[in-house]
N, C-alpha and C positions, 0 to 999 in steps of 0.2 A: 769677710764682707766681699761682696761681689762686684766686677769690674763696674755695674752699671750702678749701683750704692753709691758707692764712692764718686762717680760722677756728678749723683745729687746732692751731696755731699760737700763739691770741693768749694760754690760759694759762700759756705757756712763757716769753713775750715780756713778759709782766707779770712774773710771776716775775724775768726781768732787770732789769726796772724798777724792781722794789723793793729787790733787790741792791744797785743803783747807785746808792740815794738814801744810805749809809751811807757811799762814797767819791765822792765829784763830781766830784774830780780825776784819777779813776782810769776812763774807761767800759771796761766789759766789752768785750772783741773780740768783732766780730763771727764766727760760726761759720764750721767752713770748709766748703762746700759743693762739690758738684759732681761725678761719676764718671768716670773714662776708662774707654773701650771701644778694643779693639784687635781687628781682625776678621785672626786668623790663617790662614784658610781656611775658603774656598765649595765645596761638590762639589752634584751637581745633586739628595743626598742627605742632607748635612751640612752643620752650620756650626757650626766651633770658632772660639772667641773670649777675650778675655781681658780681663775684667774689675775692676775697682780702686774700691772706694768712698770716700768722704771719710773720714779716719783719725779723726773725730768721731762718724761712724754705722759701727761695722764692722758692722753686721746688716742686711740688704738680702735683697730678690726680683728676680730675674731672671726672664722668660720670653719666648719666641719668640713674634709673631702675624704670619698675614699680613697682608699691608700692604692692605686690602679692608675692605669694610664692620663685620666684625669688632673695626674699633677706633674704630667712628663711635660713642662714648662718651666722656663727661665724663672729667675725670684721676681724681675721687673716686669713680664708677663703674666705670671700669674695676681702678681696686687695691682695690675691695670684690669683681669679681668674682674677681681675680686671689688675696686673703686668705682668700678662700670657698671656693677651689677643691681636691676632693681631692688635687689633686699641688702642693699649697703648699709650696714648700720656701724654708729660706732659707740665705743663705753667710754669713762671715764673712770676710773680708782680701780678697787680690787672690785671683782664680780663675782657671785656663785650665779652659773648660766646650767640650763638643760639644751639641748637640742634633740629633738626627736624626728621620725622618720625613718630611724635606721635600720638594717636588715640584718639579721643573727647570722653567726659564720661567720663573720666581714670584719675587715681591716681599714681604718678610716686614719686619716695625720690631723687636728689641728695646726690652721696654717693664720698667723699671725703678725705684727705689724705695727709698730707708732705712726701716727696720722695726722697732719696739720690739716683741718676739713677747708676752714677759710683759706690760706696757700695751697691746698692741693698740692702740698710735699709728703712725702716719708721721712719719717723722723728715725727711725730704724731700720735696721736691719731687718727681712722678710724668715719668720721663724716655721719651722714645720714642729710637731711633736714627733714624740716614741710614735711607734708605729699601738693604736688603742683596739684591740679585736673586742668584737660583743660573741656573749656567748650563744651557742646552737637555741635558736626558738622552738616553742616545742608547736609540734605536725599541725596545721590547721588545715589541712586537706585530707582526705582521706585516698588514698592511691592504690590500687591492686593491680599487679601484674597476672597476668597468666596465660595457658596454652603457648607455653615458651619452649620453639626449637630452635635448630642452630642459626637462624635465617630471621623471625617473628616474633611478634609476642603480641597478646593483647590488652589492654590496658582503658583503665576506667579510672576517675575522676570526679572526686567526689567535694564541693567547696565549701567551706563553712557556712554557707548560706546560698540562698538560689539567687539574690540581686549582685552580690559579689561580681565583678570583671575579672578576669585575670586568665594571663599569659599559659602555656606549659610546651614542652617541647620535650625530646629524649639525648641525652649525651653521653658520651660514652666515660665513663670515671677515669682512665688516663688523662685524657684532654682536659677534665676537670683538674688534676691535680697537677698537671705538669703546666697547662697553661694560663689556668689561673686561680693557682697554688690553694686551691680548695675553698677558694673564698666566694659567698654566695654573691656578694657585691659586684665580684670582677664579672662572676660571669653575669649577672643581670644587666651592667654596663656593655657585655659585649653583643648582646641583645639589639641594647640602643645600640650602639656604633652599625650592629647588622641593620636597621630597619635606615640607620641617616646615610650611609652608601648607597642602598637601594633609591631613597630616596634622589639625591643629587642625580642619579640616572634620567629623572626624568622632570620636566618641565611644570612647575605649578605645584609640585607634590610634596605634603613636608612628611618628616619621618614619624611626626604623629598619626598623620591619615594612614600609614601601614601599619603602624602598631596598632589602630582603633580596628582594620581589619580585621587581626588575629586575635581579639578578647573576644573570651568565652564568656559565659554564664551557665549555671546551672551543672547535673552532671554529665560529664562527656566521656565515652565509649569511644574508642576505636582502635585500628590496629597499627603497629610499627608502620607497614605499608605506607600508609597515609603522610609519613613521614620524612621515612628514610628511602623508601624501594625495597632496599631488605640491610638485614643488621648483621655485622661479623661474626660468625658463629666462633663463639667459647671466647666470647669476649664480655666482660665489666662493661656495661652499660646502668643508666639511671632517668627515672622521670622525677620532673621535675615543676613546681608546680608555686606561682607567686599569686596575690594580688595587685593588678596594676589599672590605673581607671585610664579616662582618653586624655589629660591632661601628663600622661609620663609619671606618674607621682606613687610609687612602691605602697599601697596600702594594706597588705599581707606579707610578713616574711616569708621566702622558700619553705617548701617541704618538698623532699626527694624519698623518692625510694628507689633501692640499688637491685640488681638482679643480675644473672649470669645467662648469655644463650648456653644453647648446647653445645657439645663436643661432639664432631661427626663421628663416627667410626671408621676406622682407616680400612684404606683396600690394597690390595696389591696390583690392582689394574696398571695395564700399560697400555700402549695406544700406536698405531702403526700409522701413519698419512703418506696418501698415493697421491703426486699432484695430478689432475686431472686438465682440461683446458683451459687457456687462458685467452680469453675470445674477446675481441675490441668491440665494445656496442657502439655505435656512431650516437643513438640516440641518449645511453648517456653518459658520452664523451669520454670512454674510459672505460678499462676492461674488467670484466664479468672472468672470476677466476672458479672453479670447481675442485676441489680434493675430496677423496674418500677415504675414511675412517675408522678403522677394523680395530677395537677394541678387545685383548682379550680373553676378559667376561663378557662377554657377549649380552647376560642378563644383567649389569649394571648402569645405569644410566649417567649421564657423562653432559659435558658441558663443552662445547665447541663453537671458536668462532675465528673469522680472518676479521683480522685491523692493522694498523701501519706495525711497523716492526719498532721505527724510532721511537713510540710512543710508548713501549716495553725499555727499550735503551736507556733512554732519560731518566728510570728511578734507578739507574746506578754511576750518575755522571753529580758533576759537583752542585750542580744548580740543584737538584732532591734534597732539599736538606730535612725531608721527611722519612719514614720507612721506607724499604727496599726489599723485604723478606715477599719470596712466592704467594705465601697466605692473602696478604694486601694487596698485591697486584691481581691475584684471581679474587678478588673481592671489589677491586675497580672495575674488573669486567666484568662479574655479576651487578653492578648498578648501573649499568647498558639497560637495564630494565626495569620498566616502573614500579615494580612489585616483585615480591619474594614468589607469589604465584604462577606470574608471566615465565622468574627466571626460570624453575620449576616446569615448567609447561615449554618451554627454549629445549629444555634437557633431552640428548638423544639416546636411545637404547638400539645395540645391535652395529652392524653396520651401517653406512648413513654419507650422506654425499652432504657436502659441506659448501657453500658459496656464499657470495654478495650479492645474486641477482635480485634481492628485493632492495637494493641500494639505490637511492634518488640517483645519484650519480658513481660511476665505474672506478677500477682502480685507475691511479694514475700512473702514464706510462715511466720506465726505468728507475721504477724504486721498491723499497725493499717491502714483504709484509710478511706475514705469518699465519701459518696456524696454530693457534692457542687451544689447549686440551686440558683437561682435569675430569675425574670425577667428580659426582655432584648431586647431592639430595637434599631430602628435607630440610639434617641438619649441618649441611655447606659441604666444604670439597672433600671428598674422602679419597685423594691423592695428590701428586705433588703437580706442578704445572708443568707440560710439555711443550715446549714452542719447536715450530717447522718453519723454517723460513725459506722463503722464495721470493723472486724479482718480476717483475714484469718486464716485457721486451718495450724494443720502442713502437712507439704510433705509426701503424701503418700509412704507406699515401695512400687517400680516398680522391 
């Protein structure tokens, strides 16, 4: 029982105290506590159950959550949000209950409670269940990947019906399974959580008017691009594809389909940097660096850029508590670009002179940067990353 229980609790438990001082021989039995739950049936839609309270509290709240950050609350937070809530309902004896809404894949707790409606007390202890998974829903979408390189893919979207709303997006299946542990629920709540952060950004906006943005209808065509900028080559990726209308309300389970980019072909390319001038622009406020870039295969195209040095540093200090492998970092500098096409079309072949001068603003005086090198094609880098570092002097007097 939990420290805040027991608080609601102790003028109850005085109350017996003072009872008992009248017979000594006699102590009050203690209450009978405790609920059975009997799970009658899982559908990838439904879940009836049947429920029983302690014949002490016949006045109880039941309600469904999924089993996700949703229930990362206190016991006395969560039965104020659950007493607060407009579908507050309560039962009385044993109940056979359905609740529906729910989404296949997904992990949900029953979370329960004795109730005094007219004293608005708890009368128990705040219960979760076993953890209840519904099973995989079968495909209500139809989803084809194709023209899949190490960088794109194109992708179409097909809905059980052309009035149908509904959401889709692409994830990469690590991120699905490590961070929320394969369950279609978690990740459709982190959905919402994306659209209520964005939201609070901005004044008057609730996180239904973003969501209402992003529903679809009918079928939809288009490429990773539109998405992502471009995708990890020779990585697990998945589209993924719900019904949801502008009220927030799940009316299609998920349907995913999984696919793999390509694997680049590796090169032996290596890569020589000449630093070239490092010239102060007044106009913008900071200096215009040049190096040249002697690859050499001369005929394979390559990928090069200058950016700060420390922003390369930081995926090997404590605060990364994400990946740090080469791959990922020349994959964070390929999404410098809106498109798998742009990066592609970025790509240099030959020798090639390398700078910032189309930067809004110069580098900044006495600190570090680099040049960043790999090869780099259709289907991503076909070598390992090369970094050249260099400093800038200080600001000249003007």
């Amino acid at each position: 029982m939990g420290k805040n229980f027991r608080m609601l609790l102790l003028p109850l438990l005085a109350l017996v105290a003072l009872v008992g001082c009248d017979k000594p021989d006699q102590p009050t039995p203690a209450p009978e506590v405790g609920f059975t739950v009997e799970i009658d049936e899982v559908t990838a839609y439904e879940l009836t159950f049947t429920i029983a309270p302690p014949s002490a509290s016949p006045t109880y709240t039941v309600k469904l959550y999924p089993d996700n950050k949703s229930l990362d609350k206190s016991d006395i937070e969560l039965a104020a949000e659950i007493v607060g809530a407009e579908d507050f309902t309560t039962y009385e004896g044993k109940q056979t209950l359905t609740f529906g809404g729910l989404v296949g894949n997904s992990a949900y707790r029953l979370v329960y409670f004795a109730y005094d409606v007219e004293a608005g007390k708890l009368l128990s202890d705040l219960y979760r269940s076993d953890v209840i998974t519904t099973p995989e829903s079968e495909d209500a979408f139809e989803i084809s990947v194709s023209d899949i390189t190490g960088i794109s893919a194109k992708v179409s979207i097909t809905p059980p019906d052309n009035e149908l709303t509904y959401f889709y997006f692409i994830e990469e299946k690590a991120d699905y399974e490590n961070y929320f542990g394969g369950d279609d629920q978690s990740l459709i709540y982190n959905d919402f959580a994306y659209w209520e952060f964005m939201a609070s950004m901005y004044e008057g906006v609730t996180w239904l008017d973003l969501l209402a943005m992003e529903l679809s209808q009918g079928v939809q065509s288009f490429s990773s691009d539109d998405l992502f900028g471009s995708l990890e080559w020779d990585t697990d990726y998945f589209v993924y594809a719900y019904g949801l209308n502008t009220e927030g309300e799940v009316t299609q389970s998920m349907t995913k389909k999984f696919f793999k980019t390509n694997a680049p072909e590796a090169s032996d390319n290596t890569f020589e940097v000449e630093m070239g001038d490092v010239v102060w622009d007044s106009e913008k406020m900071g200096f215009v660096a040049h190096a040249t870039v002697t690859p050499k295969n001369l005929d394979e195209s390559y990928y090069a850029v200058i950016t700060n040095k420390d922003w390369y540093d930081w995926y090997f200090t404590e605060d990364n508590k994400g990946r740090s492998d080469n791959k990922y970092i020349m994959y964070q500098l390929i999404l410098n670009c809106p498109s798998s096409v742009i990066a592609l079309e970025e790509c240099k072949v030959g020798v090639s002179d390398i700078s910032n001068e189309d930067w809004q603003t110069g580098l900044r005086p006495e600190r570090e940067y680099a040049v960043f090198v790999f090869g780099f094609g259709a289907d991503g880098a076909t070598t390992d990353l090369q970094v050249f570092p260099f400093t800038t002097p200080a600001r000249p007097q003007e």
